[in-house]
N, C-alpha and C positions, 0 to 999 in steps of 0.2 A: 783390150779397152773398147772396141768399137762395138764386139758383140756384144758388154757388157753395157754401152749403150743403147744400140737396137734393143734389147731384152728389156729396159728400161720405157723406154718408147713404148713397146707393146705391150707394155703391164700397166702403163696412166691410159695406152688407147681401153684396153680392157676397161679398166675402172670408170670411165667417162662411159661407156658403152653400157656397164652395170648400170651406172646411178640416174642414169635413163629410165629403167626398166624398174626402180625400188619408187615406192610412191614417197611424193616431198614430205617435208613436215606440213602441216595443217596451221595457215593462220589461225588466230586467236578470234574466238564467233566477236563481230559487234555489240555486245552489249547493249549497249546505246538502240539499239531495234527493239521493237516489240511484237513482231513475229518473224521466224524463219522456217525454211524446208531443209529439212534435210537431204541431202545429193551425196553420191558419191562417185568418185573421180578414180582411175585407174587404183581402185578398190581402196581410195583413202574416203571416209564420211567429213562431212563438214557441213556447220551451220550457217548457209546462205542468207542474210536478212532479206526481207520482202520490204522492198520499197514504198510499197503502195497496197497494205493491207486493204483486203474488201470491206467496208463501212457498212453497218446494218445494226440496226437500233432496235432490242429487243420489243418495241412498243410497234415494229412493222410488221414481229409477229402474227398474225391471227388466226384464230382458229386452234389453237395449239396452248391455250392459258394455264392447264394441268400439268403439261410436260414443261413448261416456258417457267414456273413457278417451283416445281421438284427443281431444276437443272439447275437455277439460279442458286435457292439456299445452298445446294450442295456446294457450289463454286464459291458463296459467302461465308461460307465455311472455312474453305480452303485456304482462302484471301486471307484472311483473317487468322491461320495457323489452328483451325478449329479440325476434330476427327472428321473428312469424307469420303467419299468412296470414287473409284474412277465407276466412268456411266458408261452402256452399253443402249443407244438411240435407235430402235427398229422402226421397221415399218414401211409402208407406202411411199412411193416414192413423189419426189416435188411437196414436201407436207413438212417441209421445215426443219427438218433434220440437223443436215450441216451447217446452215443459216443460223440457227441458235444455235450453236458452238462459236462462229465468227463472231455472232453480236457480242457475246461474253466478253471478247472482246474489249470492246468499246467501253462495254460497262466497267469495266473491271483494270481498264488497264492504270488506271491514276490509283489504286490500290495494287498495284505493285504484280499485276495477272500478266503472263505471256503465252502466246500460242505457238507450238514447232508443230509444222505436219510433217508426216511421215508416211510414205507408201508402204502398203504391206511388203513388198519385196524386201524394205529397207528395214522390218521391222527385227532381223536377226542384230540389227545395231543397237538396241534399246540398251546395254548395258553400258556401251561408252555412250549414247547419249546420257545417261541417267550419271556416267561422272564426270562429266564435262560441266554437270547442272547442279551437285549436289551441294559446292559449296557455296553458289550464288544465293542472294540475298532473295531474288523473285519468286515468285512462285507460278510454274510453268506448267501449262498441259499440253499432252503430246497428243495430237491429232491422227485419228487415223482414219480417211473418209473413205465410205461404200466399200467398208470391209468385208470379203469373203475368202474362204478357202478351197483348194481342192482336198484332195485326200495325197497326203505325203510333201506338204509344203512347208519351206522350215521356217517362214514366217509362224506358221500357227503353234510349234509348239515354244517359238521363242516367245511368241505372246504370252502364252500361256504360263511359264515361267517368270516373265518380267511380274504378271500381275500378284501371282504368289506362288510360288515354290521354289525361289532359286535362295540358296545359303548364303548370300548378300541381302542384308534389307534393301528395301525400295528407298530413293531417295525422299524425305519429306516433304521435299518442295516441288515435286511432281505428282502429277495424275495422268491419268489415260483416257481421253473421250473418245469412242469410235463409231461411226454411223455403218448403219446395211439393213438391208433388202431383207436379211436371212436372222431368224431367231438363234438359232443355234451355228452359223457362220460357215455353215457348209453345208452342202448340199445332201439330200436324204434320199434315199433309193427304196422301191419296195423289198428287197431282199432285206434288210433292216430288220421288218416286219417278223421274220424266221426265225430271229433270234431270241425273240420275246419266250417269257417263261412263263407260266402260270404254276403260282405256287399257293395252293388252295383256291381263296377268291383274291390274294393278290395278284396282281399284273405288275414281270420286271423287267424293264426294260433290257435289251441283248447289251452286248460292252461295245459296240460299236455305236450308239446310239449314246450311251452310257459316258464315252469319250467326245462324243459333239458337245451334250450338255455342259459336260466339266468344264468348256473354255467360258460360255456365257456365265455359267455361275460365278466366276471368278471376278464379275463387274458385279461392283454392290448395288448398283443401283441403274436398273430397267428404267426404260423408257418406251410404251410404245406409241406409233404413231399411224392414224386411222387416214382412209380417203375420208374426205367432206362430202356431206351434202350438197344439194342446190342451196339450199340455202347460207349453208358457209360459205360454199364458194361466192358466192354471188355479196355478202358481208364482205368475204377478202376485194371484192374487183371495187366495191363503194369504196375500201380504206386508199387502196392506190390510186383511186380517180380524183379521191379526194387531195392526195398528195402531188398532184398534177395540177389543181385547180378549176378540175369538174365536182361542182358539189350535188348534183344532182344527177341520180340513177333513174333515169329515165325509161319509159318500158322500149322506147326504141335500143338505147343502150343493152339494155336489159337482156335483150333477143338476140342482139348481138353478141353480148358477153356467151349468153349460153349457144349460142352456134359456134362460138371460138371453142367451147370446151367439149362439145361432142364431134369437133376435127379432131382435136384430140386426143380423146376416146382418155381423155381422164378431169377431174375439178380437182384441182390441186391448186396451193399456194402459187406454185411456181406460176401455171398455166392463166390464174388469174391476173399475177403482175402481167406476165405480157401482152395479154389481152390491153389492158388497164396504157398501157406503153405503146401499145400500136395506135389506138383509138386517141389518147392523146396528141400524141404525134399526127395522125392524120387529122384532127382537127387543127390542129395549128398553123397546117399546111393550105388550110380553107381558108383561113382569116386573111 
């Protein structure tokens, strides 16, 4: 009787020692939020709500009216249960990119819009995010910001699948918006080049080049996005001063603005808010 005790004892100590090491159940995501990140905990995912969504009005845009104007109808589309496409956002960086994805946001949330970001590492989870989401009433896009890949990452070809080729449809009520630096989402080497064909006066691309393309193609709708001029830039620094309560771009300002942006060694959006943030603030500091 006693070892048949003992043996009893070490088989609840085992079991308590297991259910340590198996990941919990996953509460149920807050609904009630209007954006979350997705995390994952000794290899369980779950929808974290973000307490304090970043707020940005797609009218602080500037410089950016073309891609600001594409992005929207597609999103008012989507709101709305109309056919769109997930977008693929390139280009320069500090010019708006991820910023108009957030402000969507804003615009869109009393229409029923939610945002989940998502790190590319996390991106092999797209399938149970996408059933966690598919019988909600909202309509969600999953965020993936300053997307890139290397070569043999298994985020890139679960993207790749989520946006089309897996024998599951995609849920309705999602889309996929992702920003990067990179047209084709991974890096390009001159060996590349050796693969090319010439087959009479056509020119075809080698299948390693061939396999980059296929993941951007897979976003219906391009975005790209340019460095600004001086002159934009210097537009961007008037909309923020003005949103500070300097109405006037003075050439002293002025000179300033554009020595802030060649410390820099770029005129972006970004670089003009801060500009525009510092100069306020050290004014106010005068008074």
């Amino acid at each position: 009787m006693a070892d048949l005790d003992h043996l009893i004892q070490r088989a609840e100590h085992l079991m308590q020692r297991l259910e340590l090491l198996l990941p919990s159940a996953s509460a149920a995501p807050d609904w009630k939020a209007h954006a979350w990140r997705w995390r994952k905990r000794n290899g369980q995912g779950s929808l974290q709500p973000v307490a304090h969504p970043h707020v940005i009005r797609l009218a602080d845009l500037q410089g950016v009216e073309a891609q600001k104007t594409a992005l929207e109808c597609n999103t008012l589309q989507f709101v709305r249960s109309l056919p769109a496409n997930n977008a693929l956002l390139t280009g320069a960086r500090g010019t708006g990119k991820s910023s108009l994805i957030k402000a969507l946001l804003a615009e869109f949330s009393g229409a029923g819009l939610r945002l989940i970001e998502v790190d590319k590492h996390d991106l092999v989870d797209l399938p149970d995010i996408a059933d966690l989401l598919v019988a909600r009433p909202e309509r969600f896009i999953v965020f993936c910001d300053d997307l890139s890949f290397e070569a043999g990452e298994p985020g890139y070809k679960a993207l790749k699948v989520a946006l089309d080729g897996s024998i599951a449809g995609a849920a309705d009520n999602m889309l996929i918006y992702a920003t990067s630096n990179r047209r084709h989402l991974m890096p390009e080497s001159m060996t590349e080049n050796l693969e090319t064909q010439y087959v009479g006066d056509e020119i075809r691309p080698g299948e390693t080049t061939e396999e980059k393309i296929a993941l951007s193609e897979r976003f219906g709708l391009w975005l790209s996005f340019y460095p600004f001029d001086q002159d934009e830039y210097l537009a961007i620094v008037r909309h923020w001063l003005r949103s500070f309560g300097i109405m006037r771009l003075t050439p002293q300002v002025r000179r300033a603005a554009l020595r802030w942006a060649l410390g820099r060694g770029s005129r972006s959006g970004r670089v003009a808010r801060q500009f525009a943030c510092d100069w306020a603030g050290q004014k106010a500091l005068r008074v």
